[in-house]
N, C-alpha and C positions, 0 to 999 in steps of 0.2 A: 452178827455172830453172837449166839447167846452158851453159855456155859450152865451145865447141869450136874451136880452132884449127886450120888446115890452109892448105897451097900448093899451087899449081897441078900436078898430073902432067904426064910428057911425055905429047905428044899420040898417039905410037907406040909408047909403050911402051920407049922407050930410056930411056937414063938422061941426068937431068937435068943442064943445063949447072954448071960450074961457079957455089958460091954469091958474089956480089957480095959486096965488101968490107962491105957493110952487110946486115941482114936484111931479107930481102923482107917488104912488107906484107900482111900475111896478112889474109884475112874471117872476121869471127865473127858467128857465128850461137846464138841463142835457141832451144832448143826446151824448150816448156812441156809439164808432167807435170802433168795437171790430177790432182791429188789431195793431201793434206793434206803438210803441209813437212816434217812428218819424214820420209814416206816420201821425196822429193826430195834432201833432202840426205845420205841415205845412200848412195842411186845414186850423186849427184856424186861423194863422194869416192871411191868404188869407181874408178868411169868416169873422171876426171882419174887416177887412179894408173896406170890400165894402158892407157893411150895412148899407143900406140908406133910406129912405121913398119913398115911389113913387110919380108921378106929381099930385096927389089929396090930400097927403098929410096925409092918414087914414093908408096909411099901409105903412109898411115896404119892400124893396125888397132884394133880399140876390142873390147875383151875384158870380161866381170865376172868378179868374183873367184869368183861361185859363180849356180850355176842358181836359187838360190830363197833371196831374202831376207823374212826376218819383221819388220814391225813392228805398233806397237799406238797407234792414237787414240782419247780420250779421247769418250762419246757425247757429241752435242747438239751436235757443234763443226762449223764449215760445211762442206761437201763441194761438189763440181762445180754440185749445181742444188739440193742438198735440206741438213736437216739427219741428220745421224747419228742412228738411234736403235738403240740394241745390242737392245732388244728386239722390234726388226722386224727385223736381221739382224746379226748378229756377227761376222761375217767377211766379206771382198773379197778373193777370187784375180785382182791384177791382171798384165797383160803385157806389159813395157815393153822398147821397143827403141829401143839406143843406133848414130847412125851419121853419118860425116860425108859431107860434100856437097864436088863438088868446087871448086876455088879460082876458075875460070872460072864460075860461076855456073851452069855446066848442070843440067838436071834430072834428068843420073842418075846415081842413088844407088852410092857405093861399100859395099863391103859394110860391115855393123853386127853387130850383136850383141845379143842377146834375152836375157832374164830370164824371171823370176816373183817379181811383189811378195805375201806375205801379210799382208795388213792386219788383225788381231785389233783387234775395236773393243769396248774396256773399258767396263765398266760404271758409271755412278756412280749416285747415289742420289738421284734425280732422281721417283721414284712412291711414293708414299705407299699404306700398307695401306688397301685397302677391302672391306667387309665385305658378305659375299653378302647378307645381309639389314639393312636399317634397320631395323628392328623384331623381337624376337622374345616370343613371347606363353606360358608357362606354368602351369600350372596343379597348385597340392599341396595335397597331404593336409594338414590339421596335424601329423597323426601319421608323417609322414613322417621313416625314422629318420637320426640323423644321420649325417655323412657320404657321403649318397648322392647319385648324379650326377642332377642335375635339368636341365641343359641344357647349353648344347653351342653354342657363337660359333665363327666362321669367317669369315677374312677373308684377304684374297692379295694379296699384291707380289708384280710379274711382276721385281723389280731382282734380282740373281744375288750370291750369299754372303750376307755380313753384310746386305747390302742387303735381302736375301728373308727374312729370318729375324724373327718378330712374335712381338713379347710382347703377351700380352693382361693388363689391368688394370682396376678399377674406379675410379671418380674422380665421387664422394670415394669412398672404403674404406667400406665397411659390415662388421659384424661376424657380421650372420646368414650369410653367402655369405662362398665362398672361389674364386675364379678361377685356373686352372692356367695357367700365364704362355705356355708351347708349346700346349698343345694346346683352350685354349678352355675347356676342363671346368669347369663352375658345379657346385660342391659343398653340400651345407647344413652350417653349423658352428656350427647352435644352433637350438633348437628354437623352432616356430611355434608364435605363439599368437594363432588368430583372433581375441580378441576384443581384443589389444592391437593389432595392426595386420593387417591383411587381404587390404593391398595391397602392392606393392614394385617399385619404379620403378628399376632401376636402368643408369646410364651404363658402357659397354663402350668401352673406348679398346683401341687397337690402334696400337703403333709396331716400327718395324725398330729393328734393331743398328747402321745405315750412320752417317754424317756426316750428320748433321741437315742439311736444304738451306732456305734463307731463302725463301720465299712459298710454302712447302710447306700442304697444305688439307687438314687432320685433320678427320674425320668421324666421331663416334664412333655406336656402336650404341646401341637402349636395350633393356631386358631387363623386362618386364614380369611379375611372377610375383603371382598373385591365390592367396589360401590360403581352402581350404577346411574349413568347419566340420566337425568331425568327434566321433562317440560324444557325441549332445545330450539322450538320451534314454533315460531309466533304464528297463531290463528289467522287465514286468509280469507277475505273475504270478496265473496265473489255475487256481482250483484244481476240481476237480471231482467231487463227493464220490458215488461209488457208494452205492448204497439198498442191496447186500448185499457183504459181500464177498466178491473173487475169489481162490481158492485156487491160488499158484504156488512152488513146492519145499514148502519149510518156514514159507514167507511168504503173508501174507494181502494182498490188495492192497485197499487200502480209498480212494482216492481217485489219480485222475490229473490230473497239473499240466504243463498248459502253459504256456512262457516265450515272450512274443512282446518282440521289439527292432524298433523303428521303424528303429531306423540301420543302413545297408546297410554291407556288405566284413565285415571280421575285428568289428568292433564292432557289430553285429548278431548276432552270433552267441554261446550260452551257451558262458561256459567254465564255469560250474559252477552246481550246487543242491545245497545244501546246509542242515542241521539245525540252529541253532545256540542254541537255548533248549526248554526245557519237555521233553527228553528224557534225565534224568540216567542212567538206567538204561538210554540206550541200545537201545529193545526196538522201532524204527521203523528204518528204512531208503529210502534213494533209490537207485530203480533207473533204468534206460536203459527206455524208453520204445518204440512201435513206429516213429512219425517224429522226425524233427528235430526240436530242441528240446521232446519231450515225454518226462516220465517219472511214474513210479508213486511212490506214498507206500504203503509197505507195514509192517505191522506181526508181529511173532513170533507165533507160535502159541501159545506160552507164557505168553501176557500172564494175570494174574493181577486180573482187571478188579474184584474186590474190594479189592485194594490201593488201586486209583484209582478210584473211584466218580463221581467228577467229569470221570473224561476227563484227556484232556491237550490242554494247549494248545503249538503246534507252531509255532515262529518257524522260518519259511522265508526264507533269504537266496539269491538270484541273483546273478550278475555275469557280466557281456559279456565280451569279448574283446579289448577296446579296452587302445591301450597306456593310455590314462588310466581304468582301466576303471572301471565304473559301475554300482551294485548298489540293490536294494529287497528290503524286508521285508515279510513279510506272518504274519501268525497264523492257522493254521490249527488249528478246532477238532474237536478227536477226540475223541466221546462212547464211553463206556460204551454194550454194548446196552440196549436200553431195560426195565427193569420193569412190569411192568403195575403202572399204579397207579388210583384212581378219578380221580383230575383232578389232573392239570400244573400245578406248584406255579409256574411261569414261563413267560411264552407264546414269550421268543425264548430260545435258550442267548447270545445275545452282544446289548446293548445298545451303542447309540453316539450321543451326545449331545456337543453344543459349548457354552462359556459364553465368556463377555467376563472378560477378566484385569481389567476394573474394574467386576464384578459385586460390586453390595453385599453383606455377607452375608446368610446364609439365601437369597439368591439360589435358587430352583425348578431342577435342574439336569434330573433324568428320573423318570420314577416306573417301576418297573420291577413285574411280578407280576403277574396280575388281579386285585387285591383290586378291589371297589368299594362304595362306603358303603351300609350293610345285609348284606352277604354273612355268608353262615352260616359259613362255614369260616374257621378261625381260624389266621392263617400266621402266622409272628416272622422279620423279617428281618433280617441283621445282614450288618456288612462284615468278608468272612475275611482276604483282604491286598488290599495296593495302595494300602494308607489312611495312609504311614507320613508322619508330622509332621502328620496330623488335618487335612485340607484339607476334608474333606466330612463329611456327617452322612447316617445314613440311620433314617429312621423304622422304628422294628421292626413299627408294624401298617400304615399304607398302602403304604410300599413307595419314600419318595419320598426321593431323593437331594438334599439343598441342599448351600449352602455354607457351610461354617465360616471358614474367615480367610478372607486377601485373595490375590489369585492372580497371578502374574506368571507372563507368556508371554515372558519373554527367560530365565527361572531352568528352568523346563519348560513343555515346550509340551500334553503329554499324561498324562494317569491309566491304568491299567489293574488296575478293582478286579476281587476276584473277592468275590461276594456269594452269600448262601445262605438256603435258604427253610426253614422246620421247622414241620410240619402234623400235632397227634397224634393225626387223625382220619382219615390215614388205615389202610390196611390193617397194616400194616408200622409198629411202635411206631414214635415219632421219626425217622420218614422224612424224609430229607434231600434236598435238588437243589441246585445252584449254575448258575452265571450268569455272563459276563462281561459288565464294563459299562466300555465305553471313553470317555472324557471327552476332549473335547480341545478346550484352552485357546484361544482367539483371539487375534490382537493387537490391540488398542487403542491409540490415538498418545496414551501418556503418559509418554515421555521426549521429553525436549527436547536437540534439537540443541545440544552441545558445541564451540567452537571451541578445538582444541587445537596447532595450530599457524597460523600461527611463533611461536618463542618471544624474546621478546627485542626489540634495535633491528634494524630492515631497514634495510641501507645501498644508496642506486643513485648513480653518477655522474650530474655535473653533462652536459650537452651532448652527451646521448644520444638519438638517434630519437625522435619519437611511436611507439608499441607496444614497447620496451625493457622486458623482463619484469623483474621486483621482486619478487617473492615469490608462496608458494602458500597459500593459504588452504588449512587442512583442517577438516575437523568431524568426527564421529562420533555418530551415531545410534543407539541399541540397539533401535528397534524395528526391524519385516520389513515388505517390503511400500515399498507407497507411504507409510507414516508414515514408511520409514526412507531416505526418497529428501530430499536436499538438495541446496538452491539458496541461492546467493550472491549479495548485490547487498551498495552502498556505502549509507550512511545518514546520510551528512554532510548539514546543513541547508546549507554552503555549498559551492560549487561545486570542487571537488579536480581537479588535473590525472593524475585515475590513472583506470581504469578496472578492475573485473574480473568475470573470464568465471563467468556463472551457474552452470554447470554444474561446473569442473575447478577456480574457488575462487581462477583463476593472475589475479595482479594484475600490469595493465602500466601502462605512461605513457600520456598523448592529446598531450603536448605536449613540446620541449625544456625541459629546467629549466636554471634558472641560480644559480648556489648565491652568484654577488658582487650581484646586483639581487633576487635573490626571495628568499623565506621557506626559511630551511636544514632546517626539522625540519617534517614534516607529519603530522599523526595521522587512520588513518584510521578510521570507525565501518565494521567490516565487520558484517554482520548475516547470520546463516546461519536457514532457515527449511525447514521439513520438508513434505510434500504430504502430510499427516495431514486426516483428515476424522472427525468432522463442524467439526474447528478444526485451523487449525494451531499449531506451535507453533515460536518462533525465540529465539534468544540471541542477540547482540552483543558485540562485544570491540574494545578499540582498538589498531591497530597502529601502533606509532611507524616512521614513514622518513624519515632523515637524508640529504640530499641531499650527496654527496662534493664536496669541489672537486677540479679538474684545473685542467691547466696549460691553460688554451685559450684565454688574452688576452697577445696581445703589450705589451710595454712602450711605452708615447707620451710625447715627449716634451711639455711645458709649453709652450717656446718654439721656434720654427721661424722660417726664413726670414732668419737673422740677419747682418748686414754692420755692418762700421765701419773704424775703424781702427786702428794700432799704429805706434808713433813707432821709425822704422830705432836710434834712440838707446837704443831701451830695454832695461834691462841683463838678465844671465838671469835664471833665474828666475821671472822677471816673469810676475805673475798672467794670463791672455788671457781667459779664458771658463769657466764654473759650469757644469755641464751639467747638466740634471735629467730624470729621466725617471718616471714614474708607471707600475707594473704590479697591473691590478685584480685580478690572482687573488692570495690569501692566501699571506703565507710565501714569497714568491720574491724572492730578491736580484737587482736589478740591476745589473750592471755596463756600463763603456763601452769603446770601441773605436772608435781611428783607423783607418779601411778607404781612404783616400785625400788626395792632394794632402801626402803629406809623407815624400814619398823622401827628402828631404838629412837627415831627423830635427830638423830646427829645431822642433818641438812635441812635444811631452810630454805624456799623459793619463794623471792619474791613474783605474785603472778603478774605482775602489771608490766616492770622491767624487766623479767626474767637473771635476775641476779640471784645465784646459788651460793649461799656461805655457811661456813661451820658452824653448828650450833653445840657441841659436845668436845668432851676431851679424848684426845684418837690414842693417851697411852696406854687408857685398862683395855682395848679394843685387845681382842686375840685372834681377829683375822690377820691377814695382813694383804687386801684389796676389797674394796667397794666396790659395788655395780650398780648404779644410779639410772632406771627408768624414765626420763622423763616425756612429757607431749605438748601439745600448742592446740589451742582451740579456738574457735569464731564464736562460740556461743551455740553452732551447732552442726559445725562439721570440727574433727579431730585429725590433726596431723598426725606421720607415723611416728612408732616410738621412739626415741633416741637413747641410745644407752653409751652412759659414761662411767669408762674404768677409770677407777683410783685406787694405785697403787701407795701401799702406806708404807713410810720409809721414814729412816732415823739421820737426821742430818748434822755432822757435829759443828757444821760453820755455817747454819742455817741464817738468813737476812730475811727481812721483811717480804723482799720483790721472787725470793726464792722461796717461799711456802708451796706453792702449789703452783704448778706447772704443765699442762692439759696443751693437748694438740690434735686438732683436727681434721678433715676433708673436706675441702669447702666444691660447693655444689653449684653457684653462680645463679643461686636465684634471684639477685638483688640486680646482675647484669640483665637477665631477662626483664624484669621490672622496672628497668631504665630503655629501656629495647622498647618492650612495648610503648611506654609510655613517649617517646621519641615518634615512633607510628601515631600514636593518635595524636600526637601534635600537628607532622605531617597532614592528616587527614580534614584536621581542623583549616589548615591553609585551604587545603584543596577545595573547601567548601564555601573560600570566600569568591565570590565569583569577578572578575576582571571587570572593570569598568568600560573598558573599550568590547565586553563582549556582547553581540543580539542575542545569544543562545542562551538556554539553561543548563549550566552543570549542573546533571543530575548526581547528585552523591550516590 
């Protein structure tokens, strides 16, 4: 609002009479500038400085000091009909004209004078970041390597500078993933492992640089990333043995092996085939093949097949391409060409029999040969290797493989003998053949589940949740299979406040404990059991858990409620009040405190004993009652307040033992604290277990 003065012009344009000994009364007038006060009072003072009269001296002229003034409002703040919002527009070119009106009231205008206001409307931090998407959905490899960019957040403030500028963040922090604070970028910063978790949920916050604004409405994103299993399936190899051989350079090609991979991408795929047993000299080779993943087993031309009359046997190894990659063996057998002979001292070259690792001995394992009872031809068998520390026996006339000791499928799981036939009828003195005879051991559930952790006492505090985890039960199994799968359960005959999980072994609570009213030590029978058939088999161990105290009970006092009297005569010193307070957690000193009704300092508490005495003279007092606040503390929980009335009074046969006189309501906290502690003595018997007993009392 700016105010303008001005007097009447002569009505002709002549000049005006002389001015009267006093000043004329001038009209002022209002004109409103409907837009925000700064811009307002920068006009005025322009426009009050340069109002001045013109060269005739009738009229006023009204000047600005410049064609075009700037200023700047603050957004959100009111304007003519609406509020300000800098981000529906940030600037106002306004056009204001200054002019006065004449003294007579008439309606026309003398001349004024025009402007340009520019109003720059400033930003504040007033919108919060939100994010193009509420949800985003991923999808990875396990083998996905690290540090790569797996997704990608975006979110936008329309507010300008600091205001507009978003850091992105996780909440809470995870360690697998790493988020680029500008530009959104979800990195991986540690390797997947489907079968530890498979899933990943994670929260995307997004905040600006501005002045955080009070009822601001954060929304944050969630980041969904599912991991996929990856390279689950070991490369098979499948061999294929040509009836004659194919002749390629200097090489013979005597069987083609394809590798097939179930798993698709780079882990599907052969990185390699390779020789790694039964060729010391070298005289085989793996070639490339004419498709994918197929190639040739070729052997020299040079081979000297009287050297090896038996052949070789040929341990072929495969492996994927997987970063975790994954391989299989296989034995392939390369005969010698054949001899004429009159009858095949062995009807297969490779035997394969299975036994139980708790096969008695002599146990029947294969009978290998055609001998059969009556036959005229006279074979001797014997075992050439694979027999070393005498696991098996083989008969030299039927042919029949048992067991000699006893056999353990967690020390080896498989045999590979090689065995030999010797017939001096036929053509060829001392004609020989051999035989591979592959044995492989079984597992049978006869190890028992070991409980080998926790070691020691397990401590949990007192006044902790129902489900507050306690410890992890582990076992160890050496058998395979479902003999060597274990499950967890309790095996207390009485009822325990713990619980734990069958499968992970992890023990929690069902209930609050209380270490001042309940039993402090509790032993639990954990029992681990294995999914072995045709029996199972389980162990037991006890686990000691000591229940911790904490601070979690306030101090109470005894007595409450307390009023009496105190004789104005009574000197200082003078005893007032015992204060007592009982705290049930273990170990914690109480002490007391004046918290009111004793500004002038006329009482005194001692904190350690709680002894209240006079400290002042009660005759200039002009009350006539005290009200004494006091409280009990642990150091960090605060009993309630107690308030004691003391009435003041004048006694003319006042005694020593009659000064003051206080009576209270006693609350029996001290009987409770002999209560309980009467229970936990009880409890402590119970825990001594009876000499004459087999069993364990479980506390």
């Amino acid at each position: 609002m700016t105010q303008t003065t001005y007097s009447h012009p002569h009505p002709r344009g002549r000049p005006p009479p002389p001015s009267p000994p006093h000043p004329q009364p001038s009209v002022v007038r209002r004109t409103y500038i409907r837009w925000q006060q700064v811009v307002v009072a920068v006009l005025v003072v322009v426009l009050t400085a340069l109002c001045g009269r013109t060269a005739g001296g009738d009229e006023l002229d009204v000047q600005f000091t410049s064609p075009l003034y700037n200023a700047s409002v603050p957004e959100n703040a009111l304007g003519n009909h609406d509020v300000l919002n800098r981000e529906s527009r940030d600037t106002y070119r306004l056009k204001v004209k200054a002019q006065h009106r004449r003294h007579d009231g008439t309606k026309e205008d003398l001349p004024g004078a025009v402007t340009v206001v520019v109003v720059a409307i400033t930003d504040l931090n007033d919108l919060s970041p939100l994010f193009m998407q509420q949800e985003y959905h991923v999808r990875l490899s396990e083998d996905t390597p690290l540090h790569s960019s797996v997704a990608r957040v975006k979110a936008e403030d329309p507010d300008a500078g600091l205001n507009g500028e978003i850091y992105y963040s996780f909440h809470p922090r995870t360690p697998v993933f790493a988020i680029h604070p500008t530009s959104g970028v979800v990195t991986l910063t540690r390797p997947l492992r489907f079968l530890e978790q498979a899933r990943y949920e994670l929260m995307v916050e997004a905040h600006d640089r501005g002045l955080q604004q009070r009822g601001r409405w954060l929304r944050p994103a969630k980041l969904f990333i599912n991991v996929t299993e990856e390279n689950v399936h070991d490369p098979q190899i499948l061999v294929t043995k040509l009836p004659e051989s194919v002749p390629r350079a200097h090489l013979a090609v005597v069987a083609i092996i394809n590798v097939a991979d179930q798993d698709r991408g780079p882990s599907g795929e052969v990185k390699s085939l390779e020789i790694v047993e039964g060729d010391p000299d070298r005289v085989f080779r793996i070639l490339p093949g004419s498709a994918a993943n197929e190639f040739n087993l070729a052997a020299l031309d040079t081979i000297d097949w009287s050297d090896s009359p038996f052949g070789f046997n040929l341990t072929l190894k495969a492996t994927d391409g997987g970063n975790r990659a994954r391989f299989s063996y296989k034995v392939v057998r390369i005969a010698a060409p054949p001899v004429p002979e009159e009858e095949a001292l062995f009807t297969s070259e490779l035997y394969e029999a299975t036994v139980s690792e708790i096969a008695p001995l002599g146990t029947r394992v294969v009978q290998i040969g055609s001998w059969l009872p009556g036959a005229q031809q006279r074979v001797e068998y014997s075992i050439l290797a694979g027999n070393k520390g005498g696991y098996f026996y083989l008969d030299p006339h039927s042919g029949v493989i048992t067991t000699l000791t006893l056999l353990d499928a967690e020390t080896r799981e498989d045999f590979t003998l090689t065995v030999t036939a010797t017939s001096p009828t036929v053509r060829q003195a001392n004609q020989q053949s051999s035989a591979k005879v592959i044995i492989r051991v079984t597992d049978a559930n006869d190890n028992t589940p070991m409980i080998v952790a926790p070691q020691g006492v397990v401590r949990v505090d007192e006044y902790q949740p129902a489900g507050t985890w306690v410890t992890k039960v582990r076992a160890q199994d050496y058998d395979s299979g479902e003999n060597g799968y274990v499950s967890y359960s309790l095996a207390n005959a009485d009822d325990v406040p713990f619980a734990i999980d069958h499968f992970s072994g992890e023990v929690v609570t069902t209930r609050i404990l209380d270490f001042e009213t309940e039993r402090r030590v509790w032993k639990l029978l954990v029992r681990a059991s294995d999914w072995g058939s045709p029996f199972r088999r389980q162990s037991e161990k006890v686990i000691t858990v000591h229940v911790e105290d904490v601070n979690d009970n306030r101090p109470q006092f005894e007595r409450v409620d307390c009023t009496g009297y105190i004789d104005r005569f009574a000197p200082l010193g003078s005893e007032v009040f015992t204060l007592s307070a009982v705290d049930f957690d273990q170990g914690n000193i109480v002490s007391y405190r004046l918290v009111g009704g004793n500004d002038d300092r006329c009482f005194a508490l001692d904190t350690t004993s709680g002894v209240l005495t006079l400290t002042c003279d009660l005759q200039d007092l002009m009350v006539s009652e005290r009200m004494l606040n006091v409280t009990a503390t642990d150091g960090e929980h605060f009993a309630d307040t107690l308030s004691i009335r003391l009435q003041l009074v004048r006694q003319q046969t006042a005694t020593v033992d009659s000064w003051v006189s206080v009576d209270c309501r006693e609350l029996g906290v001290a009987q409770k604290l002999r209560n309980n502690s009467h229970m936990l003595i009880r409890i402590i018997v119970q825990m001594i277990p009876s000499a004459s007993s087999h069993h364990l009392r479980l506390l």
